[in-house]
C-alpha positions in Angstrom: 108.4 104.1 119.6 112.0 104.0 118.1 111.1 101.6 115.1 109.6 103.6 112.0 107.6 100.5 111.4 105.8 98.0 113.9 102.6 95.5 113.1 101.0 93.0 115.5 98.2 91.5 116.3 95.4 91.3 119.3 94.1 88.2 120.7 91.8 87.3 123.5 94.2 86.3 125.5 95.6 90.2 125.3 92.6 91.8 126.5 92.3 90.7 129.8 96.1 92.0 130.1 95.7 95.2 128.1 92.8 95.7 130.4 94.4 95.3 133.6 96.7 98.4 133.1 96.2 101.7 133.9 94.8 103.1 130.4 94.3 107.1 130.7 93.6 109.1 127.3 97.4 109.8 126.1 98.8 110.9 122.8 101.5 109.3 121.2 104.3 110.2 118.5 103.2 107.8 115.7 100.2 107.2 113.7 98.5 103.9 114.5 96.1 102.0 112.2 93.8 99.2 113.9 91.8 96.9 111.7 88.8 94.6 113.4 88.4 91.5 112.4 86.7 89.5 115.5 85.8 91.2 119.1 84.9 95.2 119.6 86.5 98.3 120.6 85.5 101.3 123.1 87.5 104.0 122.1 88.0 107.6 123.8 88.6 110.2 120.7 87.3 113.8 120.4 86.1 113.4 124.0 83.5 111.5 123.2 83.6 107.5 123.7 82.4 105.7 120.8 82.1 101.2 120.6 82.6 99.9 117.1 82.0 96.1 116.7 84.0 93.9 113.8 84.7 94.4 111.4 86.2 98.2 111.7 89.0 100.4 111.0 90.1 103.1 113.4 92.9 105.3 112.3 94.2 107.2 115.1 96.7 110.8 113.9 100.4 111.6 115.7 99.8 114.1 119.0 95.9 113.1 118.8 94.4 112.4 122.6 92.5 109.5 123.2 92.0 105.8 124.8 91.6 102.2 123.2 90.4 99.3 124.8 89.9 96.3 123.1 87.1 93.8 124.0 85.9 90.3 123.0 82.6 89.3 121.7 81.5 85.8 121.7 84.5 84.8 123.8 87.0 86.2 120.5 88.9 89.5 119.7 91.3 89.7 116.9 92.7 93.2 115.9 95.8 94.2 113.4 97.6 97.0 114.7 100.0 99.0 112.5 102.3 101.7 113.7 104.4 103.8 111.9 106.6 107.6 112.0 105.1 110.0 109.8 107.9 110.1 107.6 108.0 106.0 107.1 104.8 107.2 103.7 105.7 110.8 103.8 104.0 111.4 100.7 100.3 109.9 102.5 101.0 111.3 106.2 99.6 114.6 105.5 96.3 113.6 103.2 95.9 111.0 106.2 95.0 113.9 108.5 92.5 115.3 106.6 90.5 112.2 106.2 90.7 110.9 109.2 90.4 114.2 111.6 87.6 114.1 112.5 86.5 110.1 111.1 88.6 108.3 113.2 86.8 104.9 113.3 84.8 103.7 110.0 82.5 100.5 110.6 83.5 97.9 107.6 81.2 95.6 106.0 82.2 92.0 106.0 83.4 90.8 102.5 85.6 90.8 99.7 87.3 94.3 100.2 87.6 93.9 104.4 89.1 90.4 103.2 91.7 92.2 101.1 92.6 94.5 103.4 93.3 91.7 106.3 95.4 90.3 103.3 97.2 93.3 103.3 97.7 93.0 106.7 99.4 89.3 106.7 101.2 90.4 103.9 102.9 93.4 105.9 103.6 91.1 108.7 105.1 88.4 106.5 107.5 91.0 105.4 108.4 91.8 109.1 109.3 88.7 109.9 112.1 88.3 107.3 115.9 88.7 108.5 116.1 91.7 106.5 112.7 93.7 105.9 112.4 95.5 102.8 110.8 98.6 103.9 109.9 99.9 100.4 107.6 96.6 100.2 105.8 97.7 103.5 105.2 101.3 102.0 103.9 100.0 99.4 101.5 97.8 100.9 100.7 100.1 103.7 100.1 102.5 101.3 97.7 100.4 98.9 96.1 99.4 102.4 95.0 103.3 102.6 94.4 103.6 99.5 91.6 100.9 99.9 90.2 101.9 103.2 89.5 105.5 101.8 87.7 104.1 98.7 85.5 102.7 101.3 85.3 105.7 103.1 84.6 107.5 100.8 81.2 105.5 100.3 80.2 105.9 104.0 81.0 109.3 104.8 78.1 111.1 105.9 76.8 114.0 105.1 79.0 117.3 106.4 77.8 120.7 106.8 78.4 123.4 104.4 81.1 125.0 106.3 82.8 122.0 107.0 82.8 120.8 103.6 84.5 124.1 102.8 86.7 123.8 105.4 87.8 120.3 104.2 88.0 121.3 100.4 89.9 124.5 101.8 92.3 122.0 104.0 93.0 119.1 101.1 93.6 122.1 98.7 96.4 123.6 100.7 98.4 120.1 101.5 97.9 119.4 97.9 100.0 122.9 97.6 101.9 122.2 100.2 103.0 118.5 98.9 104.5 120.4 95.7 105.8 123.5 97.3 107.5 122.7 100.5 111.1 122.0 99.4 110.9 125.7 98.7 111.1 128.5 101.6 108.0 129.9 100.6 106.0 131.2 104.1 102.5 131.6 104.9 101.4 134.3 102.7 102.1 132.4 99.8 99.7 129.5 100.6 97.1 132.1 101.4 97.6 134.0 97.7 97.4 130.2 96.1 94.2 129.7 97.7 92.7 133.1 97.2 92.4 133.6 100.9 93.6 135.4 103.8 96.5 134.3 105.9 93.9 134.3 108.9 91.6 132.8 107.5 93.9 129.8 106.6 95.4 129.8 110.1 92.2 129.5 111.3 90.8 126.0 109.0 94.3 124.7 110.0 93.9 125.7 114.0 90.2 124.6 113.8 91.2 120.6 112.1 94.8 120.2 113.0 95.1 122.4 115.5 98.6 123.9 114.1 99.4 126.8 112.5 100.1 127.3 109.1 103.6 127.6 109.2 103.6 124.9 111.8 102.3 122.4 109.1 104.8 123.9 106.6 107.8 123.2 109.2 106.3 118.9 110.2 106.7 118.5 106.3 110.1 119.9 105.8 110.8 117.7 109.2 108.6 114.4 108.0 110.7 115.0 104.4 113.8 115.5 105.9 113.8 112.1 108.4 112.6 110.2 105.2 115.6 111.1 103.4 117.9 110.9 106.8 116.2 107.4 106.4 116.6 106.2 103.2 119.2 108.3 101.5 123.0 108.8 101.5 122.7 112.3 100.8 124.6 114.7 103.3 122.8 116.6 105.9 123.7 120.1 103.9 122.7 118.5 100.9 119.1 117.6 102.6 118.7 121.2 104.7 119.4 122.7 100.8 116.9 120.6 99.3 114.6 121.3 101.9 114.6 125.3 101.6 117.4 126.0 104.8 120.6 127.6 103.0 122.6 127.6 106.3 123.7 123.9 107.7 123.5 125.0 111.5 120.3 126.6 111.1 118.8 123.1 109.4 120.4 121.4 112.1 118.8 123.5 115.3 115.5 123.7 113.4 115.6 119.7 113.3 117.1 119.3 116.9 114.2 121.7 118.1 111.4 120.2 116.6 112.6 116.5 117.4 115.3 116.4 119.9 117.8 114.5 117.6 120.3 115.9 115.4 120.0 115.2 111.8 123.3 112.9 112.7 122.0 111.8 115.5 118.2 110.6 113.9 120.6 109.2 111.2 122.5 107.0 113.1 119.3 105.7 115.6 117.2 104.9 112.5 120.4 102.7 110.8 121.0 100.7 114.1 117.6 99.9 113.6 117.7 98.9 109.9 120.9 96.8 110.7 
C-alpha cells in the first residue's frame, strides 16, 4: 500500500471473487479497520479462527498475521474497510495497539452508535471522492470513528486476568510516556525508572503484547513521527532528525532508510506525488 489512506467497501458480488483467490495468513504494512454492516466474517488471528456475524468491528495492527474472508448471510454482505500508514493519526497508532492486541474483532449491537459509526464511514468516503481530499478531515473523522468504537469496547471487554490487567496498565502507561517523551533521545532505562520497573521486565510486557522490544517501540515512533511530518510539513529533513532526538543528519537519514527502505527525501517525494 503506497497511499497513507484508502476506504472501500464489500459487496456480495466481491465475495465470490475475494474467495476465489489464494488467501494464506499474511501480514501487511498498514493497519486495517473493517466495519460489518450485512454478511459475516471468518477471520484467522492469533491462530485461532474466529466467525463474527453483523454488525462487527475487527481492527487488524501493522506486521500482525492473520486471514479474512468475507461471507454473505441471507444472500447479502456489506463491509467498510479502512486502511491507513501508522503515521496518517500518529498520535492514536500506538494506543490502537494496546486495545486492540489481543481484541481484534468486537461484536456491535445494532443501533444508534453502530449507525453513527457507518456514518462516519460515508462521511470518510465522501471526502475521498473529492478532486482534492483534505486529509486533516479524514483524521479527524477516523479518529472520532476510534474514539467511538473504544467507548464501546470498553463496555464489552471481558474480564482479564490479574496479570494481564497489569500487563495492560503496565503497557498503556509506558506509550502514555512514550507519547510525551520520544522527541527526546532518552533510551530504555529511562522508561523503566518512569515506571518503577526493571528494564527486563518492560522488555518483556512489550515482547509478550507487541512482540518488540523496548527500544524497538521507541525507534517505530520517532519513524511513525518522522513520516507524518515528511508528510505534512515543509520542515527540512535536519530540522525533523533534530526534532526527533538524531543530532547528526546522515545518521537520521540511515536510521530512516533502515527501518523503511526510503530516504527521508525519497518517502517525501512518493507521499507528495500521491497528494498531487
Amino acid at each position: 500500500m503506497n497511499e497513507p489512506f484508502k476506504i472501500f467497501t464489500i459487496t456480495e458480488e466481491d465475495v465470490l471473487k475475494i474467495n476465489s483467490l489464494p488467501n494464506e495468513p499474511h501480514h501487511h504494512d498498514f493497519e486495517e479497520l473493517i466495519l460489518g454492516i450485512e454478511g459475516e466474517l471468518e477471520h484467522f488471528i492469533d491462530f485461532k479462527t474466529t466467525h463474527f456475524e453483523s454488525p462487527f468491528v475487527s481492527f487488524v495492527t501493522k506486521g500482525k498475521v492473520h486471514r479474512v474472508k468475507p461471507c454473505t448471510k441471507s444472500g447479502k454482505c456489506k463491509l467498510w474497510v479502512l486502511r491507513f500508514k501508522s503515521e496518517f493519526i500518529p498520535e492514536t497508532t500506538f494506543q490502537l495497539y494496546s486495545f486492540y492486541h489481543d481484541h481484534a474483532n468486537l461484536k456491535m449491537q445494532p443501533g444508534q452508535c453502530f449507525q453513527r459509526m457507518i456514518t462516519l464511514c460515508e462521511l470518510i468516503h465522501a471526502e475521498t471522492l473529492h478532486p482534492t481530499p483534505d486529509y486533516a478531515v479524514i483524521r479527524h473523522l477516523l479518529s472520532a470513528l476510534f474514539t467511538m468504537i473504544e467507548s464501546e469496547r470498553k463496555k464489552q471487554m471481558p474480564e482479564e486476568t490479574s496479570l494481564m490487567k497489569n500487563q495492560n496498565t503496565t503497557f498503556r502507561n509506558f506509550l502514555n510516556i512514550l507519547e510525551e517523551n520520544f522527541r527526546r533521545s532518552e533510551g530504555v532505562e529511562f522508561y523503566a525508572e518512569k515506571l518503577f520497573m526493571s528494564v527486563r521486565n518492560l522488555n518483556l510486557i512489550c515482547q509478550s503484547i507487541l512482540q518488540k522490544s523496548v527500544s524497538e517501540l521507541i525507534e517505530t515512533r520517532k519513524l511513525i513521527e518522522a513520516k507524518n511530518l515528511l508528510m505534512n510539513t515543509d520542515m527540512t529533513i535536519s530540522e525533523i532528525g533534530y526534532e526527533l532526538g538524531y543530532n547528526e543528519k546522515a545518521y537520521f537519514s540511515n536510521v530512516f532508510k533502515k527501518k523503511s527502505g526510503q530516504t527521508p527525501t525519497e518517502f517525501r517525494d512518493d507521499m507528495r506525488k500521491y497528494v498531487s
